[in-house]
C-alpha positions in Angstrom: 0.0 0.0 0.0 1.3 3.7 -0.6 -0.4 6.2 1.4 -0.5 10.0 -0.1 -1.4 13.0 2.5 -3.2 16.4 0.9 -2.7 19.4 2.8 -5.2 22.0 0.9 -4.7 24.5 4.0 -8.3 25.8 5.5 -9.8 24.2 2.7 -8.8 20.7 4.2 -6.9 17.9 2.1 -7.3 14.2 3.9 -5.5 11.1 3.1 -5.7 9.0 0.1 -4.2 4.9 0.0 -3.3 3.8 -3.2 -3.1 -0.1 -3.6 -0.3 -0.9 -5.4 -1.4 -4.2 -6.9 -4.3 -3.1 -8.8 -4.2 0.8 -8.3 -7.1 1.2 -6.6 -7.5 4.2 -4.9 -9.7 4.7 -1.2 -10.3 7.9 0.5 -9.1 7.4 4.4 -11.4 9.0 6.6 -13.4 8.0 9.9 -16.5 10.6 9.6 -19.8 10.3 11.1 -21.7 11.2 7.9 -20.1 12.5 4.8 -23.0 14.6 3.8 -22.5 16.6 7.2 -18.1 16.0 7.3 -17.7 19.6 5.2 -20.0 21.0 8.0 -19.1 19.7 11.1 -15.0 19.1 10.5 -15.9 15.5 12.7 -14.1 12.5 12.6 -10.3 11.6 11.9 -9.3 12.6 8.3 -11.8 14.4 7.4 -11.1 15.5 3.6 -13.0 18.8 4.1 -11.2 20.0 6.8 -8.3 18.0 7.7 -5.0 18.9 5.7 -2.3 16.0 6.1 1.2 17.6 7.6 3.2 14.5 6.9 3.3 10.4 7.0 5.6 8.3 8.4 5.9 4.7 9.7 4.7 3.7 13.3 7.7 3.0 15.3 5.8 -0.2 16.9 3.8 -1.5 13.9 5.3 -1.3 10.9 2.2 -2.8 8.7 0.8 0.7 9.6 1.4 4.7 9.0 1.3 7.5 11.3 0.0 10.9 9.9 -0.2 14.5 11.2 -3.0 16.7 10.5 -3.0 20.7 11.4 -6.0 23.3 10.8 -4.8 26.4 11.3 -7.2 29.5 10.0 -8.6 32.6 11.6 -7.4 31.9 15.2 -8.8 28.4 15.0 -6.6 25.3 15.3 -7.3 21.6 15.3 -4.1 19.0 15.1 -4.2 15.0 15.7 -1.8 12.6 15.1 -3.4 9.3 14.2 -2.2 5.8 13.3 -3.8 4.1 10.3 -3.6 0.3 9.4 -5.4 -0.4 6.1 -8.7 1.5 6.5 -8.7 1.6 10.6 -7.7 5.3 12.2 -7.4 5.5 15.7 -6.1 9.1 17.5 -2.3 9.2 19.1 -2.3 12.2 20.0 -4.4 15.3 20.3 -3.6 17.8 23.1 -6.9 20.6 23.8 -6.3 24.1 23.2 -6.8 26.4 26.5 -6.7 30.5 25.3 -7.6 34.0 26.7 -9.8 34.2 23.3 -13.5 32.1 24.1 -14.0 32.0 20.5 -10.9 29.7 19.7 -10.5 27.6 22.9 -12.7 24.9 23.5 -13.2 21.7 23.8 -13.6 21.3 20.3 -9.9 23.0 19.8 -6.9 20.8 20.0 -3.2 22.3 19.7 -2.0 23.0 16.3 1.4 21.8 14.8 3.2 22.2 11.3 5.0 19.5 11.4 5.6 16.0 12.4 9.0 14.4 12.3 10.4 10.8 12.7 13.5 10.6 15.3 15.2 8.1 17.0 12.5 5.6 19.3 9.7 7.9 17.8 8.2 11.5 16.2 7.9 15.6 17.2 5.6 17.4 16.2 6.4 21.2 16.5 4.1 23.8 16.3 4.0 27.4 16.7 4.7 28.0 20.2 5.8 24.9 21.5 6.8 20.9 20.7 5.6 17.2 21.7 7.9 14.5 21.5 6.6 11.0 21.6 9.1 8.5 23.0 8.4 4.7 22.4 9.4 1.8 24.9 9.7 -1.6 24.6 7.6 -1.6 27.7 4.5 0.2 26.1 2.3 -0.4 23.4 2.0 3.8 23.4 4.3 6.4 23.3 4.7 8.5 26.1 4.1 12.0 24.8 5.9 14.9 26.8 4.8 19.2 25.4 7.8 21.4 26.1 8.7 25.3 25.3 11.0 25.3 22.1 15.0 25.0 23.5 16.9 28.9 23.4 18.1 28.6 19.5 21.9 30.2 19.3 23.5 31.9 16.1 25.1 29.1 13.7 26.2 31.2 10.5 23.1 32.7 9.3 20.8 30.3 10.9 18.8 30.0 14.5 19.6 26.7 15.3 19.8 25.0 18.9 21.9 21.9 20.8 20.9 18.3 20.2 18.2 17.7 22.3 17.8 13.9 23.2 18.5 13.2 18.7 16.7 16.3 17.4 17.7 19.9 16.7 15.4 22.5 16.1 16.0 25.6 13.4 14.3 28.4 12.8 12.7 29.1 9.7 10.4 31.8 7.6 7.4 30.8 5.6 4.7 32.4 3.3 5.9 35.4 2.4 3.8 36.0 -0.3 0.3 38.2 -1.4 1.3 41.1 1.1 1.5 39.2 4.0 4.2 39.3 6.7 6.1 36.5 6.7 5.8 33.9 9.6 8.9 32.3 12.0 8.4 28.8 11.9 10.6 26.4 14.1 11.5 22.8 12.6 12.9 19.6 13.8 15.4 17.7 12.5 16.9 14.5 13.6 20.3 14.1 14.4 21.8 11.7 12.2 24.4 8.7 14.1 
């Protein structure tokens, strides 16, 4: 099976698997009712409203995919990380979105990220303000999912970059500069290579 991730921005995106023997392509969701899904934004992967950040292997399971999904648009954000084998979705992580604003916190809001990164015994996902790392354990069927503050990023040549934390370094970066509108710092993980 190949699995392919559309991130449409606001306008959603959702996650498409392709099978490889015959070239049959499925639509990936878990909605309550399509007719309602462009509505409502329920359900994991919803094509209407969920735009896919990135897909990468589970650590644990390798039959099956982990994919990121962020909504970010007018002061609203929705993010969930959820594991897929063949058609079944089940969440991995979601954290809820506490603000000063009423209109965007909730319990309907979940925090936010832009991407989501495979390191060393399991993935970050950073987003705007802050990062989760899930670490995975022999121990544990699930990873054990810690939120932090972004680590103090020192000057290396022209870039923002800071010290390995635990296999991953984080760098600062600008995106969408573009239409007249300011562009945006961005923080990314990348994984320290052995």
């Amino acid at each position: 099976m190949l699995y392919v991730g559309y991130d449409h921005g606001e306008f959603g995106g959702g996650l498409r698997q392709i099978n490889l023997n015959n070239g049959q392509v499925s639509i990936i969701e878990d909605t309550p009712d399509s007719r309602q899904t462009l509505q409502s934004c329920q359900g994991l992967m919803n094509t209407g409203c969920d735009p896919v950040v990135r897909i990468m292997s589970d650590p644990q399971q390798p039959d099956c995919i982990l994919a990121g999904t962020n909504q970010s648009h007018l002061g609203m954000y929705d993010g969930v990380v959820v594991k897929v084998c063949g058609q079944t979705l089940a969440p991995v992580f979601s954290r809820e979105l506490w603000t000063l604003d009423k209109l965007t916190s909730g319990p309907n809001r979940t925090w936010a990220f832009n991407t989501l990164t495979p390191v060393r015994n399991g993935w970050v996902a950073v987003g705007h303000t802050r990062y989760a790392r899930a670490a995975y354990s022999a121990a544990s069927t699930s990873p054990k999912i810690k939120m932090s503050a972004f680590p103090r990023l020192g000057d290396l040549g022209n870039l923002k970059v800071s010290k390995d934390i635990d296999g991953v370094i984080f760098v600062e970066t600008y995106c969408c500069a573009y239409y007249g509108l300011k562009k945006q710092r961005w923080i990314i993980a990348l994984p320290v290579m052995n």
